[in-house]
mmCIF file of the N, C-alpha and C atoms, coordinates in Angstrom:
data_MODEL
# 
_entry.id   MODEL 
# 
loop_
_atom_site.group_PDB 
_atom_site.id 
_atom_site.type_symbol 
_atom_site.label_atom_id 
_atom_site.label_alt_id 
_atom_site.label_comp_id 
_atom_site.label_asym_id 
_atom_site.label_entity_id 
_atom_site.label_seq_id 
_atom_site.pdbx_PDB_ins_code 
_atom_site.Cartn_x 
_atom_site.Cartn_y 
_atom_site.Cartn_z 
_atom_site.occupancy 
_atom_site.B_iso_or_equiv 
_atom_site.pdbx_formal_charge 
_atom_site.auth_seq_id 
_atom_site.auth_comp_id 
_atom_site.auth_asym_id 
_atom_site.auth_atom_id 
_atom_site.pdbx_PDB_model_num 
ATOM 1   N N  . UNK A 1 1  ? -23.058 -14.861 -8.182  1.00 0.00 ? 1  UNK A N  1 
ATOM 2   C CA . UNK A 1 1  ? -21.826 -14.130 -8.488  1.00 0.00 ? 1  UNK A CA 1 
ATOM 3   C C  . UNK A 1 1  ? -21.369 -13.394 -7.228  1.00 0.00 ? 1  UNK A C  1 
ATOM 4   N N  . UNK A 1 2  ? -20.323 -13.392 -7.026  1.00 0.00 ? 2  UNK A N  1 
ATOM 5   C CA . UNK A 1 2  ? -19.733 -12.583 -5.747  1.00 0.00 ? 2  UNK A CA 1 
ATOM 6   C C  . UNK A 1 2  ? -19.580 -11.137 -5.791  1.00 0.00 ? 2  UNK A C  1 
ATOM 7   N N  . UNK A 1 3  ? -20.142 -10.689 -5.077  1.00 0.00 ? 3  UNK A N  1 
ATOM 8   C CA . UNK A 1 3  ? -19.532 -9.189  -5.073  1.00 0.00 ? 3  UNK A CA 1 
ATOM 9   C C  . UNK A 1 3  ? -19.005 -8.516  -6.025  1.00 0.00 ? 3  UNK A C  1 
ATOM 10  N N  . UNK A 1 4  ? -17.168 -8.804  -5.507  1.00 0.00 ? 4  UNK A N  1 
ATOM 11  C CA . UNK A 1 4  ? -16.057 -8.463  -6.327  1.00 0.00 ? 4  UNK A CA 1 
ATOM 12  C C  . UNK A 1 4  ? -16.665 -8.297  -7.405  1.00 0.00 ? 4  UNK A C  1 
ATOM 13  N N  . UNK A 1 5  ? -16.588 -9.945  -8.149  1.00 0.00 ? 5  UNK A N  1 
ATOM 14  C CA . UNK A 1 5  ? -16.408 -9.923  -9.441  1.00 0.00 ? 5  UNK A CA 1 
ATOM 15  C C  . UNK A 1 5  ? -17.733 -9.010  -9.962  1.00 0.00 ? 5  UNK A C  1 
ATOM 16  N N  . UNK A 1 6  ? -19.387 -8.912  -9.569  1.00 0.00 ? 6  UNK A N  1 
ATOM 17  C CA . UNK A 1 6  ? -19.928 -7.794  -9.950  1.00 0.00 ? 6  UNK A CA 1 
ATOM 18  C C  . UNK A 1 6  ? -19.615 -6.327  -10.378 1.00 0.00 ? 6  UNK A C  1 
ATOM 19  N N  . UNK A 1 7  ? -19.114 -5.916  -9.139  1.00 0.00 ? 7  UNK A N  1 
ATOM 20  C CA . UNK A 1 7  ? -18.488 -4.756  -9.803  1.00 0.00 ? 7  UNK A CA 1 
ATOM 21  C C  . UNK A 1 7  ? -17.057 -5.295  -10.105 1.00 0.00 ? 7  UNK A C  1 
ATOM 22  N N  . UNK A 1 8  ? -16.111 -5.707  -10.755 1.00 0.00 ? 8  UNK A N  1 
ATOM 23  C CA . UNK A 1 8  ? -14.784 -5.823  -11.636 1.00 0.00 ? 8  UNK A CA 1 
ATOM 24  C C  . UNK A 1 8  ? -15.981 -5.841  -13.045 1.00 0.00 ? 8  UNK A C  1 
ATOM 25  N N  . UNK A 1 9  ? -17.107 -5.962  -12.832 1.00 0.00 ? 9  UNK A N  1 
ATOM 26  C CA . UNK A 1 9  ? -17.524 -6.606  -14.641 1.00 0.00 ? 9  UNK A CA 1 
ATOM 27  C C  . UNK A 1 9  ? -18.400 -5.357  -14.501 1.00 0.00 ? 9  UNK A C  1 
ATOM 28  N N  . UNK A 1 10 ? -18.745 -4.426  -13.540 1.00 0.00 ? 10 UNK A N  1 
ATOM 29  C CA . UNK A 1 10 ? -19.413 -3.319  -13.665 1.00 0.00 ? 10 UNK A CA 1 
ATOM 30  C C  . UNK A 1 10 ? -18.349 -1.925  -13.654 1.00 0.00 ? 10 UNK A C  1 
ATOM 31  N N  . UNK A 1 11 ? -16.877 -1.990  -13.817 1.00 0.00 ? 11 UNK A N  1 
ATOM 32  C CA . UNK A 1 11 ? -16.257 -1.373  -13.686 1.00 0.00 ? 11 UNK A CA 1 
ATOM 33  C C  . UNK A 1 11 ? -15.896 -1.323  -14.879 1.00 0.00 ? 11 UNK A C  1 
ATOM 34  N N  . UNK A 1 12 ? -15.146 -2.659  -15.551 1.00 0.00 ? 12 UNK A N  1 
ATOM 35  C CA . UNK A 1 12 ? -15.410 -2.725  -17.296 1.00 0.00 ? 12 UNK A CA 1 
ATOM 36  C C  . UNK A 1 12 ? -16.222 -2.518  -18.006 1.00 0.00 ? 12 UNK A C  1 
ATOM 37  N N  . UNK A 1 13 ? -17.518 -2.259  -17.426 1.00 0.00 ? 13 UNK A N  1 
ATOM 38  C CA . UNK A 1 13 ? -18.305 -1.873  -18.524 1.00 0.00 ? 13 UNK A CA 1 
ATOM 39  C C  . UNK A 1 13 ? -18.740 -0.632  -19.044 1.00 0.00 ? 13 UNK A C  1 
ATOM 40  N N  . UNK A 1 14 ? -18.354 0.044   -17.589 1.00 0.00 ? 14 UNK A N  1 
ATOM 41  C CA . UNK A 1 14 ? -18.236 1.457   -17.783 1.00 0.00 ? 14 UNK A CA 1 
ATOM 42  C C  . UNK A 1 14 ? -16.728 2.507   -18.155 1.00 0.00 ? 14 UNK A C  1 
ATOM 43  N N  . UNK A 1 15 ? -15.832 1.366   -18.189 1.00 0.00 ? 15 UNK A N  1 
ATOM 44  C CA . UNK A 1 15 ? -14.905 1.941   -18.848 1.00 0.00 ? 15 UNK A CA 1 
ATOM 45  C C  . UNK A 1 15 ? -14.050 2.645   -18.010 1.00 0.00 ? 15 UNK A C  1 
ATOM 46  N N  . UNK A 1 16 ? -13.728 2.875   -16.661 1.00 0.00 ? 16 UNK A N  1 
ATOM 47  C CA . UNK A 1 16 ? -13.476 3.122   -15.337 1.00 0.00 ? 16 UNK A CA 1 
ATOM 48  C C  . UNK A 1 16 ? -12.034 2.419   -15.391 1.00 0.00 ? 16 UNK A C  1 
ATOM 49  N N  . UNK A 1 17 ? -10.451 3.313   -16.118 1.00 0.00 ? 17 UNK A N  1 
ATOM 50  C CA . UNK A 1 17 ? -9.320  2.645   -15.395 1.00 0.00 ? 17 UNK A CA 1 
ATOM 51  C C  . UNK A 1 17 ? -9.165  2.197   -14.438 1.00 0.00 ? 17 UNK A C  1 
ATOM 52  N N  . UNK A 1 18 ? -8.293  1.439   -14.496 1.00 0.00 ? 18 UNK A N  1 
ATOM 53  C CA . UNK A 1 18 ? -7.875  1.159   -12.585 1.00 0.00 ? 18 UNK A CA 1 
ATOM 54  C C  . UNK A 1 18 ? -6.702  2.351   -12.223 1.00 0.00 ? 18 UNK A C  1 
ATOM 55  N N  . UNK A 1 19 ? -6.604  2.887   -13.014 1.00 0.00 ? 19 UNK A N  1 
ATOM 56  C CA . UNK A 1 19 ? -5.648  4.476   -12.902 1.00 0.00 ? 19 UNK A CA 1 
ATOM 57  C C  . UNK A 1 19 ? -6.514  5.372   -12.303 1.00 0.00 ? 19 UNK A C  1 
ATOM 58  N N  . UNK A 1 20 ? -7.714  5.619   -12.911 1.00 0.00 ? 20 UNK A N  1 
ATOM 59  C CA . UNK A 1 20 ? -8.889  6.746   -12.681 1.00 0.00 ? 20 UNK A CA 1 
ATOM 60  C C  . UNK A 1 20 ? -8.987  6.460   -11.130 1.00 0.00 ? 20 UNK A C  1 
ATOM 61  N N  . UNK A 1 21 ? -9.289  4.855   -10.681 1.00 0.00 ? 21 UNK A N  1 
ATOM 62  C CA . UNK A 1 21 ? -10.133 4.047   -9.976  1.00 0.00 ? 21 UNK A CA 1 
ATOM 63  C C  . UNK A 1 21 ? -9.065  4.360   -8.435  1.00 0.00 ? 21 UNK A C  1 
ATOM 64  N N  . UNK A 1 22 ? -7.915  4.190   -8.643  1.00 0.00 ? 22 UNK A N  1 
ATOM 65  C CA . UNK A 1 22 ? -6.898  4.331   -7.428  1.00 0.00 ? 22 UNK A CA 1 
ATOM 66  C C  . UNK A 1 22 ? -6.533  5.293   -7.044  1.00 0.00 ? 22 UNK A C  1 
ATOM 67  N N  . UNK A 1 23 ? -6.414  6.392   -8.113  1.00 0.00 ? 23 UNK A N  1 
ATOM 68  C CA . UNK A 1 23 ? -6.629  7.705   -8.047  1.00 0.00 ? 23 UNK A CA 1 
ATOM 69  C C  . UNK A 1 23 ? -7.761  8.424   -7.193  1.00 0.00 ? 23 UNK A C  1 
ATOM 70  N N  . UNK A 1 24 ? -8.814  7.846   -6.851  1.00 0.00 ? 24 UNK A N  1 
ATOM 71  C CA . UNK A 1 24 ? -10.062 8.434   -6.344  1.00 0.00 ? 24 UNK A CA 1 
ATOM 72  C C  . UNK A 1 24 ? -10.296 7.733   -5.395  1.00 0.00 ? 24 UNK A C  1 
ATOM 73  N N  . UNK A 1 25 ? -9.687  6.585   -4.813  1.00 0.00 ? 25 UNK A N  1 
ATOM 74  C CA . UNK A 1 25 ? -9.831  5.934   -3.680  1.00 0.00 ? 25 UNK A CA 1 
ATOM 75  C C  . UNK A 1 25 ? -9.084  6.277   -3.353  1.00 0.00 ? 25 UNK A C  1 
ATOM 76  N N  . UNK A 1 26 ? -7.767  6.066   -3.409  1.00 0.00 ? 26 UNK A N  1 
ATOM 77  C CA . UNK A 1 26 ? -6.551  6.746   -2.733  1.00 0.00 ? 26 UNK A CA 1 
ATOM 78  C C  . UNK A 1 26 ? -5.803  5.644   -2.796  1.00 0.00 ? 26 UNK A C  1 
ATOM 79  N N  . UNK A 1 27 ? -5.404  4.756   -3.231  1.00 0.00 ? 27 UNK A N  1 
ATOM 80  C CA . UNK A 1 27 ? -4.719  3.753   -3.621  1.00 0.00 ? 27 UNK A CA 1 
ATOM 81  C C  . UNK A 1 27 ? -3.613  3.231   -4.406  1.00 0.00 ? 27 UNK A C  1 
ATOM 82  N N  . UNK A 1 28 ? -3.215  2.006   -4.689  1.00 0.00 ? 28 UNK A N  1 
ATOM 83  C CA . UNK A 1 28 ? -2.447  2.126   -6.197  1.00 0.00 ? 28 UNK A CA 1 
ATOM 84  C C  . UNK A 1 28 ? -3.248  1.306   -6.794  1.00 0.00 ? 28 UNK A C  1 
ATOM 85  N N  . UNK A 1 29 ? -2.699  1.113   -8.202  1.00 0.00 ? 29 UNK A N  1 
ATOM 86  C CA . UNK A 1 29 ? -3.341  0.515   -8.921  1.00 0.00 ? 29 UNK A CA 1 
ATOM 87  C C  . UNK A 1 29 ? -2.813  -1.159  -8.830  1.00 0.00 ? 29 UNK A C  1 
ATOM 88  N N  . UNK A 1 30 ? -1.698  -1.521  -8.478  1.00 0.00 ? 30 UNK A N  1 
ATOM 89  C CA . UNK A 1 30 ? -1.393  -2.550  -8.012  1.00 0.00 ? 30 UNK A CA 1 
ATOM 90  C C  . UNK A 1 30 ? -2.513  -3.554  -6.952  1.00 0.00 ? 30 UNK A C  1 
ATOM 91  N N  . UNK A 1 31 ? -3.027  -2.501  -6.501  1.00 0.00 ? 31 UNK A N  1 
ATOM 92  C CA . UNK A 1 31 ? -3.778  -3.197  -4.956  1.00 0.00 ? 31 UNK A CA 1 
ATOM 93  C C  . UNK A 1 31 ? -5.379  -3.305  -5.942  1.00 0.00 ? 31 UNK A C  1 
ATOM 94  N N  . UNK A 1 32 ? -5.707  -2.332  -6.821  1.00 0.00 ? 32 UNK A N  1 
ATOM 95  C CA . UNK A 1 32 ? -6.941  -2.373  -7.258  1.00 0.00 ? 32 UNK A CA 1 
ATOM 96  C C  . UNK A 1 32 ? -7.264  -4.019  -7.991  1.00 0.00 ? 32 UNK A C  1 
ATOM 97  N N  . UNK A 1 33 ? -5.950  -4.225  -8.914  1.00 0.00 ? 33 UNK A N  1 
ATOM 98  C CA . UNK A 1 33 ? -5.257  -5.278  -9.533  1.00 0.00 ? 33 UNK A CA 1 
ATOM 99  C C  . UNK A 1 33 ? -5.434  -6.410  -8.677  1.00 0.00 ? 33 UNK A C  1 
ATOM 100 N N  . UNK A 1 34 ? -4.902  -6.661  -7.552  1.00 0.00 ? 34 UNK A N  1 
ATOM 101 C CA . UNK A 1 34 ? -4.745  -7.856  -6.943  1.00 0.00 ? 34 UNK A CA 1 
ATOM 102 C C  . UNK A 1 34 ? -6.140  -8.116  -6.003  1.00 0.00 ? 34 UNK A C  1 
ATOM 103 N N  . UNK A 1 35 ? -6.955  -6.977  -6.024  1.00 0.00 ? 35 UNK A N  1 
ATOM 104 C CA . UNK A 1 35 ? -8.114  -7.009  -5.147  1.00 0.00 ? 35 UNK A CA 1 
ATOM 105 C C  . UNK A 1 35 ? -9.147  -7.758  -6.122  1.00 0.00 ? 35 UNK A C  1 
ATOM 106 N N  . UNK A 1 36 ? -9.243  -7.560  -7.131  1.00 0.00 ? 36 UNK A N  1 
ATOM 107 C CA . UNK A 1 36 ? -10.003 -7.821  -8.252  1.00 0.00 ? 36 UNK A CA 1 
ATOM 108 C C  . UNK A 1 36 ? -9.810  -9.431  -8.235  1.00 0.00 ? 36 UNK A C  1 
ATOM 109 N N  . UNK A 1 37 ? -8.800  -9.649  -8.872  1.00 0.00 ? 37 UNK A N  1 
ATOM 110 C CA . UNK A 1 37 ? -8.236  -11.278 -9.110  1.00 0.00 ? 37 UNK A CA 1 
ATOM 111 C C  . UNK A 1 37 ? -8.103  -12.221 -8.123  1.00 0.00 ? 37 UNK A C  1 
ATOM 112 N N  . UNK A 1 38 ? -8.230  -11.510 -6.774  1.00 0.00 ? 38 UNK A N  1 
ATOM 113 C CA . UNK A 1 38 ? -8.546  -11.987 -5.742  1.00 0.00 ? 38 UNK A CA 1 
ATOM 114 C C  . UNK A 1 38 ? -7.108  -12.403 -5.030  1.00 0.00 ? 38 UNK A C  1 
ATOM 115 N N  . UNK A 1 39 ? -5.845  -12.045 -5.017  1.00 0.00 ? 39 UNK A N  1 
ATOM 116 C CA . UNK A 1 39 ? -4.693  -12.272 -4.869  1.00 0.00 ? 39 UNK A CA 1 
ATOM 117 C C  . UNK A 1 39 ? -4.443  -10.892 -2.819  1.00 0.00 ? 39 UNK A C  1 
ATOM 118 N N  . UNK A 1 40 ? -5.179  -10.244 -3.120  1.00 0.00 ? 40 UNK A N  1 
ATOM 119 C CA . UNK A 1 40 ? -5.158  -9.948  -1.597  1.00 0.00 ? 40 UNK A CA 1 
ATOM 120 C C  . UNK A 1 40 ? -6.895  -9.363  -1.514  1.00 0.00 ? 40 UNK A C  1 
ATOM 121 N N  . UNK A 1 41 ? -6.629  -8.767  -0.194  1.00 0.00 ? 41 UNK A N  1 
ATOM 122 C CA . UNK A 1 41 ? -7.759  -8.118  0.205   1.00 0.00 ? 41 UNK A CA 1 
ATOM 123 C C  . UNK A 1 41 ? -7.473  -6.142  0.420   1.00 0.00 ? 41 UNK A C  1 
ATOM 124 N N  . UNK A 1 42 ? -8.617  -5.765  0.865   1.00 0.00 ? 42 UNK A N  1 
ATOM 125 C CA . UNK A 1 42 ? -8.734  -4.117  1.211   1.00 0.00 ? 42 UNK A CA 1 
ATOM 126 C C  . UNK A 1 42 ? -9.108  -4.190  1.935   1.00 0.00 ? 42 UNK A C  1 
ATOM 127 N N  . UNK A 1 43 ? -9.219  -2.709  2.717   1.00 0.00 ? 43 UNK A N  1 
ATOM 128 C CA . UNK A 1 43 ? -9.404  -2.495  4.153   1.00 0.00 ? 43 UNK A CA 1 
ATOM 129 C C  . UNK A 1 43 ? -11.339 -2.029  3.586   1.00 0.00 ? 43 UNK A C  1 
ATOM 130 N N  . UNK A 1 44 ? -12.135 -2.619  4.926   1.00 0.00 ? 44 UNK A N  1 
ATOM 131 C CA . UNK A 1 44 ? -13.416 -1.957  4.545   1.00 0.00 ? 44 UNK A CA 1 
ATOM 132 C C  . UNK A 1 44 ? -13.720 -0.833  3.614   1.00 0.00 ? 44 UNK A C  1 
ATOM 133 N N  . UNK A 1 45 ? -12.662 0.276   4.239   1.00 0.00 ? 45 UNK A N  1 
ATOM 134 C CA . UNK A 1 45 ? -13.235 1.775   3.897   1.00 0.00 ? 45 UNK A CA 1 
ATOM 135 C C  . UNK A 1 45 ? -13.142 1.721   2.209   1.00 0.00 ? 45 UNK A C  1 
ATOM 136 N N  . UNK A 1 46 ? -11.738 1.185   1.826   1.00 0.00 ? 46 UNK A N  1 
ATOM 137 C CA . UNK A 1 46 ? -11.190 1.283   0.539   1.00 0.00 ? 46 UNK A CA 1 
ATOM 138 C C  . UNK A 1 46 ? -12.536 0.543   -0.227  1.00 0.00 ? 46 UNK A C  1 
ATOM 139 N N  . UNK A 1 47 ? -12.639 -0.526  0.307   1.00 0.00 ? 47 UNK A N  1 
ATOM 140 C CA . UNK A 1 47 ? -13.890 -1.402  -0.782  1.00 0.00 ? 47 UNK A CA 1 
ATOM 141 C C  . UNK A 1 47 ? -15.195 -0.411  -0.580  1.00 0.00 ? 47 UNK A C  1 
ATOM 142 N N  . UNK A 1 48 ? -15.420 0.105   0.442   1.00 0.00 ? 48 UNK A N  1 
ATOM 143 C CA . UNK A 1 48 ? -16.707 0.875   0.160   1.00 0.00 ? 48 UNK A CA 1 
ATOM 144 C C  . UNK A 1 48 ? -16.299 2.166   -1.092  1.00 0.00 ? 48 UNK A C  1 
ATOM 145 N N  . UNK A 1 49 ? -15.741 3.155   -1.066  1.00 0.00 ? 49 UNK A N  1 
ATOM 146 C CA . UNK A 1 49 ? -15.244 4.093   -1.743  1.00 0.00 ? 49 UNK A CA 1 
ATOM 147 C C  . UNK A 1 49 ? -14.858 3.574   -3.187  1.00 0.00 ? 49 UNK A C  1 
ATOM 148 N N  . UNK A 1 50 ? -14.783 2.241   -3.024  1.00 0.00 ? 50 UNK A N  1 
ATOM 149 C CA . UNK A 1 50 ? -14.215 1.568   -4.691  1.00 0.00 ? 50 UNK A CA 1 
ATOM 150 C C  . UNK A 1 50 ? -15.558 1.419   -4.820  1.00 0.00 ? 50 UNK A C  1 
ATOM 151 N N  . UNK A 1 51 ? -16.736 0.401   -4.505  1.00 0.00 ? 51 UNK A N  1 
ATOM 152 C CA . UNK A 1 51 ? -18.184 0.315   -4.778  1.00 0.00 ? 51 UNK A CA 1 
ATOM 153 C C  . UNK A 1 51 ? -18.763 2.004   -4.767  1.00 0.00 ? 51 UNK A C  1 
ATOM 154 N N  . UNK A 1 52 ? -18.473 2.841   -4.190  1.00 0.00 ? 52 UNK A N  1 
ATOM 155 C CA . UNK A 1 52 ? -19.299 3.851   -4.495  1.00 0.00 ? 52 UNK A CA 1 
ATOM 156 C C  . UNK A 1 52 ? -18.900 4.574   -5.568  1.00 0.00 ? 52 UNK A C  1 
ATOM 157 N N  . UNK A 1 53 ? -17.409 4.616   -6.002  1.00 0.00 ? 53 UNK A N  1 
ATOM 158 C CA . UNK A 1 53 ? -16.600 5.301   -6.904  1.00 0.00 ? 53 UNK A CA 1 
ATOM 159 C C  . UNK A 1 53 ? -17.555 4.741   -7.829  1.00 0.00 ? 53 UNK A C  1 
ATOM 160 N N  . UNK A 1 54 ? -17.456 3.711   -8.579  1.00 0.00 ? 54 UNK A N  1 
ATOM 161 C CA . UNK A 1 54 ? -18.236 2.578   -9.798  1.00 0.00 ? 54 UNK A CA 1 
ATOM 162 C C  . UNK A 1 54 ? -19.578 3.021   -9.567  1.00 0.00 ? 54 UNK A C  1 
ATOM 163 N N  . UNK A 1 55 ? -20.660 3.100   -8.513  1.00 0.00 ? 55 UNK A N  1 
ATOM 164 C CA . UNK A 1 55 ? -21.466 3.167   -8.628  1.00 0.00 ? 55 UNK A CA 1 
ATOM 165 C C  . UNK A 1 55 ? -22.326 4.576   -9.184  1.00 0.00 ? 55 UNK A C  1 
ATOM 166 N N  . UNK A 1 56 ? -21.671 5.245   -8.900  1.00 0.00 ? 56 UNK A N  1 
ATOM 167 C CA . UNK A 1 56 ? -21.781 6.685   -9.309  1.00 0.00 ? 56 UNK A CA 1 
ATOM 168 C C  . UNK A 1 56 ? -21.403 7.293   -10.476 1.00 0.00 ? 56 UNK A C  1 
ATOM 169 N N  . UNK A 1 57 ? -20.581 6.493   -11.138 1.00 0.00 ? 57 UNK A N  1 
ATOM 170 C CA . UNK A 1 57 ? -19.819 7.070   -12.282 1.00 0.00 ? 57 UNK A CA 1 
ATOM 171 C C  . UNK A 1 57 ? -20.842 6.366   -13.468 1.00 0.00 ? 57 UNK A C  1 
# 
């Protein structure tokens, strides 16, 4: 399994909007959206801070 999709299925499981989620990275939720489904990419920092956001919560 790739990455991503690990945490996208560890983000649903904890119940973690992508409102909450962009909000605390600093993002929109548009980009959280298209990062997920794989339609663009993020800058390093953002994907670390999104994996640590999920991981912690």
């Amino acid at each position: 399994m790739i990455k991503k999709d690990e945490y996208f299925l560890k983000r649903r499981q904890k119940k973690i909007s992508m409102k909450e989620l962009a909000k605390n990275i600093g993002c929109s939720q548009s980009l959280i959206s298209r990062y997920e489904t794989g339609d663009c990419g993020m800058s390093d920092s953002k994907i670390k801070r999104y994996r640590e956001y999920i991981d912690k919560k």
